[in-house]
C-alpha positions in Angstrom: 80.6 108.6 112.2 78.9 110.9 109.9 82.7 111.9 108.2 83.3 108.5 107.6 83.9 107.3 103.9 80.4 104.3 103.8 81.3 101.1 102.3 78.8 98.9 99.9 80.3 95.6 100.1 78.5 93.7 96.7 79.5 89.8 97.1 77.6 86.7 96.8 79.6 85.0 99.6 79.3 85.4 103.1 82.7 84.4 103.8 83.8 87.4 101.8 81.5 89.8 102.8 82.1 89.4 106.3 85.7 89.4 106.1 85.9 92.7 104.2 83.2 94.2 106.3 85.7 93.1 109.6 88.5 95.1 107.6 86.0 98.2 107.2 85.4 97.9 110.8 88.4 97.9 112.0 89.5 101.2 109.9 89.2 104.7 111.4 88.0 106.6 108.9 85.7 104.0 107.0 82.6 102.8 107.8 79.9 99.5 106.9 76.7 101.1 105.0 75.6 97.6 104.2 76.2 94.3 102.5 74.6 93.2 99.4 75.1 89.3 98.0 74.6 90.5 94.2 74.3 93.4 92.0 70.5 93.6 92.3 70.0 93.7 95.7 73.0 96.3 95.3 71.4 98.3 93.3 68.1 98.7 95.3 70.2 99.4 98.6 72.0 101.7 97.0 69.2 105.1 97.6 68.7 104.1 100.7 72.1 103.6 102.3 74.3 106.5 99.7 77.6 104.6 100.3 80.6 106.4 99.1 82.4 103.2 97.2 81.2 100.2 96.5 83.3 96.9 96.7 82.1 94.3 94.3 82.4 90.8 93.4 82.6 89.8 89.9 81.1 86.5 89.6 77.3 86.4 91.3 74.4 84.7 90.5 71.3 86.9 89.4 73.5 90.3 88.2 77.0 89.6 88.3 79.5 92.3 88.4 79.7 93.3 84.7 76.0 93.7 84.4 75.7 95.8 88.0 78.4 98.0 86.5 76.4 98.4 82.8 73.2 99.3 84.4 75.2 101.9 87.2 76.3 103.7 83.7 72.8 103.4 82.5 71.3 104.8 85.8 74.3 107.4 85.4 75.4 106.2 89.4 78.7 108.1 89.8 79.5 106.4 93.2 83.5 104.8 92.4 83.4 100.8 92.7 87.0 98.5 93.6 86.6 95.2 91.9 87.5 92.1 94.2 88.7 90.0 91.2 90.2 86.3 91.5 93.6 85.4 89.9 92.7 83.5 87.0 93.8 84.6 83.6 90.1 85.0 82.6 89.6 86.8 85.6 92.5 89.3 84.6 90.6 89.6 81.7 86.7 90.3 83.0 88.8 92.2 85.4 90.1 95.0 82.5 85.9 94.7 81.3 85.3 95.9 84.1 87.8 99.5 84.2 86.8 99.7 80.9 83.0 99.9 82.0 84.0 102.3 85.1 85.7 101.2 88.1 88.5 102.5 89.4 90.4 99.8 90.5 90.4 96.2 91.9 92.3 93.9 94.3 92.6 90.3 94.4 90.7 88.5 96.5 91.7 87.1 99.9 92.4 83.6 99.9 90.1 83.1 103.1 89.5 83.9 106.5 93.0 82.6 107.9 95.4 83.6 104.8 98.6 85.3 105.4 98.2 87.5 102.8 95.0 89.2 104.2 97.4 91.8 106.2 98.9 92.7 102.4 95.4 92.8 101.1 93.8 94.8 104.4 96.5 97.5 103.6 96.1 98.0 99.6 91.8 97.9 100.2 91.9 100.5 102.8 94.0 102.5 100.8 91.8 102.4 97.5 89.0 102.4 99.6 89.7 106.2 101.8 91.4 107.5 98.7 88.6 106.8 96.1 85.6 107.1 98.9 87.4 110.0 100.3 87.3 112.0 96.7 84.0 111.0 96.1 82.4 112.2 99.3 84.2 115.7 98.9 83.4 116.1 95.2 79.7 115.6 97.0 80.4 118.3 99.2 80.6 116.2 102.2 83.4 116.3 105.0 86.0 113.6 105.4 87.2 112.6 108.5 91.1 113.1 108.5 92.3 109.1 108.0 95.8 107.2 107.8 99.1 108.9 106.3 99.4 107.3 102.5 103.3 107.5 102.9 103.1 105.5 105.8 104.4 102.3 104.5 106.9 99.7 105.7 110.3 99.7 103.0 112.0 97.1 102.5 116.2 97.2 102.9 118.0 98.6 100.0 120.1 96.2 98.0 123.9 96.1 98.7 125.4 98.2 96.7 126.4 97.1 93.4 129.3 97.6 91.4 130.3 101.5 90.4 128.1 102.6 87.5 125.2 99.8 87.9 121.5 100.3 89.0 122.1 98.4 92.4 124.8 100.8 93.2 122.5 103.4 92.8 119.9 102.2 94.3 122.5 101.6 97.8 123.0 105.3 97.7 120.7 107.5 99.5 119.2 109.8 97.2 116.9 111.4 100.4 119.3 112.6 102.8 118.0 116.7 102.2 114.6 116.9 102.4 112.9 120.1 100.9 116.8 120.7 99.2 116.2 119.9 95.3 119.5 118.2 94.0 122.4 120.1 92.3 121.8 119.1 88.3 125.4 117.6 87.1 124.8 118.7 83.5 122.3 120.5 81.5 118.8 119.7 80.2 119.1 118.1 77.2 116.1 117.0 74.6 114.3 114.0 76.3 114.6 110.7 74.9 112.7 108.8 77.1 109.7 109.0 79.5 109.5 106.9 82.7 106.4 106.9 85.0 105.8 105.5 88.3 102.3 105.3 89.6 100.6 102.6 92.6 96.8 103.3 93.9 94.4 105.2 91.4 96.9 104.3 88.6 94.6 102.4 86.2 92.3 105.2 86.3 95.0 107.5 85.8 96.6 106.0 83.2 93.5 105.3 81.3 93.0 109.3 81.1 96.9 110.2 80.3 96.8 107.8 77.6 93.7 108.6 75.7 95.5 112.4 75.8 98.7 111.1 74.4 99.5 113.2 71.0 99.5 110.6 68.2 103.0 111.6 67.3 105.4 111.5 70.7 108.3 110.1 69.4 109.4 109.3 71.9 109.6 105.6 74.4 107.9 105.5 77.8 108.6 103.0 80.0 106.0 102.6 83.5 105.6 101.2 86.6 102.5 100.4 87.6 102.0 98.5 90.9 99.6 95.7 89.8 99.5 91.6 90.7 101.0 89.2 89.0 99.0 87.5 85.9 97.1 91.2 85.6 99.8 93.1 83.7 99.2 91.8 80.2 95.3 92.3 80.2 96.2 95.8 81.4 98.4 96.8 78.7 95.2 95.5 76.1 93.2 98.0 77.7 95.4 100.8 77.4 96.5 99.8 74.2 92.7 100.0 73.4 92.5 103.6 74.4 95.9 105.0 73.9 97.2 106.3 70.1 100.2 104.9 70.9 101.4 101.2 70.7 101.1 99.8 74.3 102.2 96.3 75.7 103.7 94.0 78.6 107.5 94.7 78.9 109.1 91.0 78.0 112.9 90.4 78.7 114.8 92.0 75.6 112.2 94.4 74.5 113.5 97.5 72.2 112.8 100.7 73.7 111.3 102.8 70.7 109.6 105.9 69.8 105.9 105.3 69.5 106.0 102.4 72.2 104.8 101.7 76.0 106.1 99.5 77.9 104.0 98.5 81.0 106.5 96.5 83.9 105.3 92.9 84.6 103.4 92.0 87.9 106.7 90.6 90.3 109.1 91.3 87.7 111.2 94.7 88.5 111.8 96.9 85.2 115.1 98.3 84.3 116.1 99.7 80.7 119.8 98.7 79.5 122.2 99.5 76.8 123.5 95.9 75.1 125.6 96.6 72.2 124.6 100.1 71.1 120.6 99.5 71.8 118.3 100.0 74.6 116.0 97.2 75.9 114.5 96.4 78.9 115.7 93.7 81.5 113.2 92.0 83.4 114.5 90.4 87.1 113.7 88.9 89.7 115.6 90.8 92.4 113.9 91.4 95.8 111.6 94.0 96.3 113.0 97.4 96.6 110.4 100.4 98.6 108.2 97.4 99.6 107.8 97.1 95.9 108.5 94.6 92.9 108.2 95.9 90.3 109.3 99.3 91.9 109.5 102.6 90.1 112.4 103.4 92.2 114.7 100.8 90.0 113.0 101.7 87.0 113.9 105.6 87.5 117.6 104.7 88.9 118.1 103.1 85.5 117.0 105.3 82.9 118.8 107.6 85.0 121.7 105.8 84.3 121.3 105.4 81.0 119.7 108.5 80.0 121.3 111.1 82.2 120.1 114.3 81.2 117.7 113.1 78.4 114.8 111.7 80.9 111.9 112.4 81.6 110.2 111.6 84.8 106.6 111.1 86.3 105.5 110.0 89.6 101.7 109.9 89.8 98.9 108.7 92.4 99.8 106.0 94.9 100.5 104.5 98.5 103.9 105.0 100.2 107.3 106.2 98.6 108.1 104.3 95.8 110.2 106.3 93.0 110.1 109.5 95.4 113.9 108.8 95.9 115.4 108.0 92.6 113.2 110.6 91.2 116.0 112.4 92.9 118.5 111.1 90.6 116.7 111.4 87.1 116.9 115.3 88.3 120.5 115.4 89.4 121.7 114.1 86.2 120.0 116.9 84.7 116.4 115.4 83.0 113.1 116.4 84.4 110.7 115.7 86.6 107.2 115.8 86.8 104.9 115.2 89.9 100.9 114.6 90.6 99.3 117.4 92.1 97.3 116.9 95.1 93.8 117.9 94.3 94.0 115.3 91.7 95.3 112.2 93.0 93.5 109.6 94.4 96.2 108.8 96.9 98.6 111.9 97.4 101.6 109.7 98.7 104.3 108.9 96.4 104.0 112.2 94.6 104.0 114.0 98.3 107.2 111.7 99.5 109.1 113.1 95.9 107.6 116.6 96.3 108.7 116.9 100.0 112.0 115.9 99.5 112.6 118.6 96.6 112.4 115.9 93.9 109.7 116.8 91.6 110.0 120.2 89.5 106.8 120.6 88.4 103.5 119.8 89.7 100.7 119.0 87.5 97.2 117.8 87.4 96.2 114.9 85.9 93.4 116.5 83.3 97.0 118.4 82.4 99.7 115.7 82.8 99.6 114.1 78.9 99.5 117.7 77.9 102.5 118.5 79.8 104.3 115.2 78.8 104.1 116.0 75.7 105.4 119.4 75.5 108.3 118.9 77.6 109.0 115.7 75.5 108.8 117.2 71.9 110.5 120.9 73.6 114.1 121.4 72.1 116.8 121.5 75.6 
């Protein structure tokens, strides 16, 4: 259909490219412009078949991935691409080369035809691929047929709750129960000690611009949640830490949460910040997924609402589902503030919706103004 978002699938195996094209199919909303088995063929079909996203393989022979993407800058091609990158640390790290050089975003590969993770994978592409394609064709001027609800998404079961006082207890409490009702502060605004930000689909992207805007000075810790794989989260923090005046790494068990530092959650590992012996640090665990999510921002907000009560400040950017949207909930009824994505300028208007829907987020705010806005509220005397 004409309103469809058009797929360029850019892979050197067949396998590959007819499994992801089967995925396309499938999809109300997308549609197949055409397969290409490297970057040069790519390149050439491009004119002649205007896709809306391109999906592309990394490793092919004749122009690999890195070297389609240099000459797209070159031939100033604004089309968005999604990377289809394999596990390997080396391919975390050609992965992050290849952000850095302009795509938005990438997935892991499918393990084959038959995998059981293809349903996981089938889900997160068609996500990236109506949300970026989607943005692109209307920034053309072109019409986009309406597609799949972004907060659709299966949760998991909340954990039991814990004992009184601990992040499992809040995270057995339903925080969601009013919709459209925003929550009853228990105390004051006070001056914000630390920033938390949770952010799926579009996030790397995202991120990439808040960071670059940072002000040099913030004094003040941020702690994130960005849905990523395992084995990616450490080559992400390098690039951000490339980009951002601030210091930026992979959260490790134990970490100090200071002024002037980013923490970025570990792929599988949920995030949590904790008070030992007069200190904050983070804690690391392995505890099941929580909003079909590990890490999930909706355990990193129920602790810093914990332990920062009034004096947080939260973010819930672009992404898939409903992650955060609830605990974002309970940063603002301890009294800190919260800060939500605007529509118009997320790639994927779900998490942010969820939040915003339920009365959760105080303020909405574009992305070209979020690190502004981050800023003042952080550095603002409450």
């Amino acid at each position: 259909m004409a309103e469809d978002v058009a797929v360029l699938i850019v892979d050197d195996s067949a396998l590959m490219r007819n499994l992801i094209g089967r995925m396309i199919e499938e999809t109300p909303g997308l549609a197949l412009a055409d397969k290409a088995m490297n970057g040069r063929f790519a390149l050439d079909k491009i004119p002649r078949v205007n896709p809306d996203i391109i999906v592309l393989d990394l490793e092919m022979p004749e122009m690999n991935g890195i070297e389609f993407l240099k000459e797209r800058k070159k031939q100033g091609i604004t089309i968005p691409v999604v990377i289809l990158s394999s596990i390997a640390e080396k391919g975390a790290a050609i992965t992050m080369e290849a952000l850095a050089l302009g795509a938005s975003d990438f997935i892991q590969k499918p393990a084959g035809s038959a995998s059981m993770d293809n349903h996981t994978v089938k889900d997160t592409l068609v996500g990236m691929l109506l949300g970026y394609g989607g943005q692109y064709r209307r920034s053309q001027g072109r019409k986009v047929v309406p597609s799949v609800d972004f907060t659709a998404k299966t949760l998991s079961p909340l954990p039991a709750p814990g004992k009184p006082g601990s992040v499992s207890a809040i995270l057995g409490m339903s925080s969601s129960t009013e919709p459209h009702k925003p929550p009853v502060p228990v105390r004051k605004p006070a001056n914000t000690h630390i920033i938390a930000i949770g952010i799926s689909t579009g996030g790397p992207d995202a991120l990439r611009v808040v960071f670059a805007n940072l002000d040099k000075d913030l004094a003040v810790p941020i702690v994130v949640v960005q849905h990523m794989p395992q084995g990616f989260t450490n080559e992400f923090a390098k690039s951000l830490d490339r980009v951002c005046p601030l210091s930026v790494k992979e959260a490790e068990e134990g970490d100090a949460i200071q002024p002037g530092r980013i923490l970025i959650a570990q792929g599988n590992k949920h995030l949590e910040v904790e008070r030992r012996e007069g200190s904050v640090v983070a804690h690391l665990t392995d505890d099941p997924p929580v909003s079909g999510h590990r890490p999930s921002a909706d355990v990193l907000f129920a602790s810093v609402a914990l332990v920062y009560q009034n004096h947080a400040l939260a973010v819930i950017m672009t992404g898939m589902g409903r992650d955060g949207a609830a605990q974002l909930g309970t940063v603002y009824k301890e009294g800190g503030m919260t800060l939500g994505q605007d529509e118009a300028s997320a790639v994927v208007y779900g998490m942010p919706r969820v939040a915003f829907e339920l009365g959760h987020v105080q303020e909405q705010v574009s992305l070209e103004k979020m690190a502004r806005r981050i800023c003042e509220v952080a550095k603002t005397p409450r």
